[in-house]
KENULO-742209 format. One record per residue (C-alpha): residue number from 0; x, y, z. Coordinates in nm, 2 decimals. Each point is the difference from the previous one (the first is absolute). Last residue first. Layout:
BEGIN
<r><nr>NUM</nr><X>X</X><Y>Y</Y><Z>Z</Z></r>
...
REM end
This chain:
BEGIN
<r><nr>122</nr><X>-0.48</X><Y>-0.49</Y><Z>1.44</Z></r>
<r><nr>121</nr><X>0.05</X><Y>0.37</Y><Z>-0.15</Z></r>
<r><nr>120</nr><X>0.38</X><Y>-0.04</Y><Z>-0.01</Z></r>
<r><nr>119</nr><X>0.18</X><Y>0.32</Y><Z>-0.11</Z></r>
<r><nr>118</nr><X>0.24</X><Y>0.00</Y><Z>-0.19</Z></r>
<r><nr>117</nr><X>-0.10</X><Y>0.19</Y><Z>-0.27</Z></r>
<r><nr>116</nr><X>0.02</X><Y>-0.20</Y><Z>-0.30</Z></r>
<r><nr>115</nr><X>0.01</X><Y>-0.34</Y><Z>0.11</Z></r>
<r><nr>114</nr><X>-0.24</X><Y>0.04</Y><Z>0.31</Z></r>
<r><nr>113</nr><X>-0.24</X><Y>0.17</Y><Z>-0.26</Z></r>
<r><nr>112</nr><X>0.06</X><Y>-0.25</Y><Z>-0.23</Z></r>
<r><nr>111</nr><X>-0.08</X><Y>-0.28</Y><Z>0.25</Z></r>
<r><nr>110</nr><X>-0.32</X><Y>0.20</Y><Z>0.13</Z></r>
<r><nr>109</nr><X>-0.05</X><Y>-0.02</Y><Z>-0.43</Z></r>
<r><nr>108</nr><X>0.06</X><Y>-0.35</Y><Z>-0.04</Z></r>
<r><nr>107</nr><X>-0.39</X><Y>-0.17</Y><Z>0.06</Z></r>
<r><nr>106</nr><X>-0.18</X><Y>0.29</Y><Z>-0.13</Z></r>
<r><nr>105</nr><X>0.19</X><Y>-0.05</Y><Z>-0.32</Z></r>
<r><nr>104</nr><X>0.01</X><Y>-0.34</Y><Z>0.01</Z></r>
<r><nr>103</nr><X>-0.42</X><Y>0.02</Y><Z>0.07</Z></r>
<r><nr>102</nr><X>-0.02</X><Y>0.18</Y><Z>-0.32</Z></r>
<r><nr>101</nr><X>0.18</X><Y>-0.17</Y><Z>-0.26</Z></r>
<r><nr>100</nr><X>-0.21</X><Y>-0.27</Y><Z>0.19</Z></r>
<r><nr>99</nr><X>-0.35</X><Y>0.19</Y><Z>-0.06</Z></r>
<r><nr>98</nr><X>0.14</X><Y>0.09</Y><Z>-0.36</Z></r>
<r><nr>97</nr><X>0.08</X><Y>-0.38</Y><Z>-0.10</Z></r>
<r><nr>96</nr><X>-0.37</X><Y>-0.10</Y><Z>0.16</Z></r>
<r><nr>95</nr><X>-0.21</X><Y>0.25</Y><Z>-0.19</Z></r>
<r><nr>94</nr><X>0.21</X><Y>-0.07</Y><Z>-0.32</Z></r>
<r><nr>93</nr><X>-0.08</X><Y>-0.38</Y><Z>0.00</Z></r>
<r><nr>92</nr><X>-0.36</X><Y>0.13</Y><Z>0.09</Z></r>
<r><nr>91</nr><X>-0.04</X><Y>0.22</Y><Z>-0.35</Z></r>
<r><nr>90</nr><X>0.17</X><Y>-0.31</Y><Z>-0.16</Z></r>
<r><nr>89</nr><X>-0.19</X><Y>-0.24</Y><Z>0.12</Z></r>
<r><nr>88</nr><X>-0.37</X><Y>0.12</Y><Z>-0.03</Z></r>
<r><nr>87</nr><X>0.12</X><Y>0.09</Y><Z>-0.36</Z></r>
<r><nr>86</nr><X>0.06</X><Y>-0.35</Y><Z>-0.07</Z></r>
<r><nr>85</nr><X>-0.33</X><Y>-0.14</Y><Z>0.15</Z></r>
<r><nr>84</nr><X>0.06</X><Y>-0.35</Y><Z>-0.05</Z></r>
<r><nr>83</nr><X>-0.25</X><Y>-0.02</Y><Z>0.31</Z></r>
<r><nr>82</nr><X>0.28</X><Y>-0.23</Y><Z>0.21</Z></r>
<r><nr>81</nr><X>0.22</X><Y>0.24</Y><Z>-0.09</Z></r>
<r><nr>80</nr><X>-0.17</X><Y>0.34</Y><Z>0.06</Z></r>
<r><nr>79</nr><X>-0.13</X><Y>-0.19</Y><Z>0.38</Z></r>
<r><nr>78</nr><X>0.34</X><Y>-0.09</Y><Z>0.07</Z></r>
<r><nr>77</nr><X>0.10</X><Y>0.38</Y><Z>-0.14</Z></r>
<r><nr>76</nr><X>-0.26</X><Y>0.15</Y><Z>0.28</Z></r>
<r><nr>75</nr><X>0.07</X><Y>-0.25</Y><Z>0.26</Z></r>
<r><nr>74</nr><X>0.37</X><Y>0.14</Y><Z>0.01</Z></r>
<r><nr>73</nr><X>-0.10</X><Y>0.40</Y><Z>-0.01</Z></r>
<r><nr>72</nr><X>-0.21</X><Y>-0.11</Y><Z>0.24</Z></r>
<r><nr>71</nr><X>0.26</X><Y>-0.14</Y><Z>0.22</Z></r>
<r><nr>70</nr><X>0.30</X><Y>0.28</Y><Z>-0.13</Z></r>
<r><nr>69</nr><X>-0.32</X><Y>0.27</Y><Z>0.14</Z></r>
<r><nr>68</nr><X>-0.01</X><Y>-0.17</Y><Z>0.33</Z></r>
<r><nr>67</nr><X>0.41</X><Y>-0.06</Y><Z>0.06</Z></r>
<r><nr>66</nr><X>0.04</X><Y>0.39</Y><Z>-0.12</Z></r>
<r><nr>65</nr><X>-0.30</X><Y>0.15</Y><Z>0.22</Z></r>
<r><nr>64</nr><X>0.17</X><Y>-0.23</Y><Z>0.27</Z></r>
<r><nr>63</nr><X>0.38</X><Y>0.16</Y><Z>-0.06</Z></r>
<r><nr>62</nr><X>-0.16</X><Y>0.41</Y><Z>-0.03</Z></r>
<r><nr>61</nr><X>-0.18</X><Y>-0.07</Y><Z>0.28</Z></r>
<r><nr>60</nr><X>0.35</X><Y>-0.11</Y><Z>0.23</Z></r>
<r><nr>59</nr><X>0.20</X><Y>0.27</Y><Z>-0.20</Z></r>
<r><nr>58</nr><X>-0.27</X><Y>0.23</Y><Z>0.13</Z></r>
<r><nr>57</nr><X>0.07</X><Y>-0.07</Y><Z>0.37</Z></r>
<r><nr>56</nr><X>0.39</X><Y>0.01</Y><Z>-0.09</Z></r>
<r><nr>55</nr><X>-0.08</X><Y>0.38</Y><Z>-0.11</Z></r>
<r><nr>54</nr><X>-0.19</X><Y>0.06</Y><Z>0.31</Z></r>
<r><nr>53</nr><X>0.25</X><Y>-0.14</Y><Z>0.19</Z></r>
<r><nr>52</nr><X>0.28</X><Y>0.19</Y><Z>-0.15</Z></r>
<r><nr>51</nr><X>-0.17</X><Y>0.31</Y><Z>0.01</Z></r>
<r><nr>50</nr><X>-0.06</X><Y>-0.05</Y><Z>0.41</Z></r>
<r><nr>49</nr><X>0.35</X><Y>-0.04</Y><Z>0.03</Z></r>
<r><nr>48</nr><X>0.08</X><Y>0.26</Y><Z>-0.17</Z></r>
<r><nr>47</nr><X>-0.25</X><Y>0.24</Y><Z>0.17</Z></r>
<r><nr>46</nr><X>0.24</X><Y>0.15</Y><Z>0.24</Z></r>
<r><nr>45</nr><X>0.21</X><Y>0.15</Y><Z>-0.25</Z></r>
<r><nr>44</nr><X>0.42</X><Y>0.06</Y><Z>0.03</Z></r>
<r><nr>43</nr><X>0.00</X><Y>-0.45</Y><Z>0.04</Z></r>
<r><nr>42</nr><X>0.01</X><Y>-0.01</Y><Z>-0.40</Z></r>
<r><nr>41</nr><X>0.32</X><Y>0.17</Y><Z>-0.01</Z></r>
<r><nr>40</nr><X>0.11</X><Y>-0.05</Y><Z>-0.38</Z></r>
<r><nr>39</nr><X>0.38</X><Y>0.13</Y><Z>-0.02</Z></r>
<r><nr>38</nr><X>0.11</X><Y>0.31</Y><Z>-0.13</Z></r>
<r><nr>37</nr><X>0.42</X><Y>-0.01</Y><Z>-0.07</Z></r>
<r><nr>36</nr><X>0.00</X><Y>0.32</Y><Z>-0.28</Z></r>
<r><nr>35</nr><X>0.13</X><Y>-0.22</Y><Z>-0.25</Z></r>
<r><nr>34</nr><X>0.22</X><Y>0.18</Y><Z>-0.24</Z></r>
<r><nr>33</nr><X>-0.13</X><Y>0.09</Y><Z>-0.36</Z></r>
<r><nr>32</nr><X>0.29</X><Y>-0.13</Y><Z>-0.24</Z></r>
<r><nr>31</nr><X>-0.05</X><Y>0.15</Y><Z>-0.36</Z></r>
<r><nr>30</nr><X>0.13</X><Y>-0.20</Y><Z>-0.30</Z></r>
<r><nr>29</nr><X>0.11</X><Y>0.18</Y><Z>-0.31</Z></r>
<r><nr>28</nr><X>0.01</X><Y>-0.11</Y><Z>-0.36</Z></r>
<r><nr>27</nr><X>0.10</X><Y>-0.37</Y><Z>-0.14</Z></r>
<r><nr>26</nr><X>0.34</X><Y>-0.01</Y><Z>0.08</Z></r>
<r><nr>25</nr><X>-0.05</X><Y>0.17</Y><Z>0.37</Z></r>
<r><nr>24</nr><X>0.08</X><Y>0.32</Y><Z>0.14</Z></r>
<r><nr>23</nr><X>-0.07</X><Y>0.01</Y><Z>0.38</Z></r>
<r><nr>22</nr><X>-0.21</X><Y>0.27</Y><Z>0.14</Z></r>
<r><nr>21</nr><X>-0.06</X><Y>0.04</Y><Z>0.34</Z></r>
<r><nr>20</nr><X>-0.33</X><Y>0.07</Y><Z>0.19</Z></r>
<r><nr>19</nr><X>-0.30</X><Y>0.24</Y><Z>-0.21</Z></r>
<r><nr>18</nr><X>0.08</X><Y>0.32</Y><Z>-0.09</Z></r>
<r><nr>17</nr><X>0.08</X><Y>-0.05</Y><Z>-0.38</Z></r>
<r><nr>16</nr><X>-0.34</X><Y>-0.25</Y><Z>-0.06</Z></r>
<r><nr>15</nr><X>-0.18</X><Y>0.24</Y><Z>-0.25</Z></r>
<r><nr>14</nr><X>0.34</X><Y>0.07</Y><Z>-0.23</Z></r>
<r><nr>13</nr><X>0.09</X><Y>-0.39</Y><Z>0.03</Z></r>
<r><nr>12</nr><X>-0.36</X><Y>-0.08</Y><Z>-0.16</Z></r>
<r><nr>11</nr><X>0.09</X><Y>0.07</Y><Z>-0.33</Z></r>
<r><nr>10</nr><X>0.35</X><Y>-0.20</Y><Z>0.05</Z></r>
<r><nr>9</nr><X>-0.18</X><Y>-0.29</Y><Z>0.06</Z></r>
<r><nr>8</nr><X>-0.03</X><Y>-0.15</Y><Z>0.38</Z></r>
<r><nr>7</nr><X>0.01</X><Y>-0.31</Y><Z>0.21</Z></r>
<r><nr>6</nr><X>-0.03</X><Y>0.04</Y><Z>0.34</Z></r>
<r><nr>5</nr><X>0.23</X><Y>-0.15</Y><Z>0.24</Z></r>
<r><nr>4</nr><X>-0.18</X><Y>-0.09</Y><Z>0.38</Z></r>
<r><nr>3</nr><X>0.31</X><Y>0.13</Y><Z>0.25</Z></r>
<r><nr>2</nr><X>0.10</X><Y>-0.16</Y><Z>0.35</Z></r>
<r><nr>1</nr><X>0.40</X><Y>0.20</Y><Z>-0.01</Z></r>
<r><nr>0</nr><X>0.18</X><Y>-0.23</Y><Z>0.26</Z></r>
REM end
């Protein structure tokens, strides 16, 4: 079984990709298939790893409580615009708290998408 990523090429790039894999003509121009070489992520080769990772899950723990205080300011802030009637007061701290969650997800998902994309599991 042939494990190949196809590349999509025009015929102006064909003459600067002639050495790489095989070549299979296609309707639309050439595809290139680039073979796998079959490297696989061995996070247990370095003896820090496991360190890294619980460094990196110490800072996902700051990164989480900086997020839950700032999302409670960010809250009081636009109660406080609201109550005031202060429409600018509420809009700059309606986008505080959408980019702190935007935020936190992020933070939240990436060990997740680094399991996804890598397999490996950093929790």
């Amino acid at each position: 079984m042939l494990n190949a990523l196809a590349v999509k090429v025009d015929a102006a790039q064909h003459a600067a990709h002639t050495t790489l894999g095989n070549q299979v003509s296609g309707a639309r121009g050439d595809v290139i298939l680039a073979e796998d070489p079959g490297i696989k992520s061995n996070p247990s080769y370095w003896p820090f790893m496991d360190d890294l990772k619980d460094m990196v899950g110490g800072a996902l723990s700051v990164v989480f409580v900086v997020a839950v205080a700032a999302i409670l300011g960010a809250a009081a802030i636009l109660m406080i615009g609201k109550l005031s009637s202060s429409s600018e007061l509420s809009r700059r701290s309606t986008t505080i708290l959408v980019a702190i969650l935007i935020f936190a997800t992020i933070a939240g998902s990436a060990s997740a998408a680094v399991g996804f994309f890598t397999d490996i599991k950093l929790f």
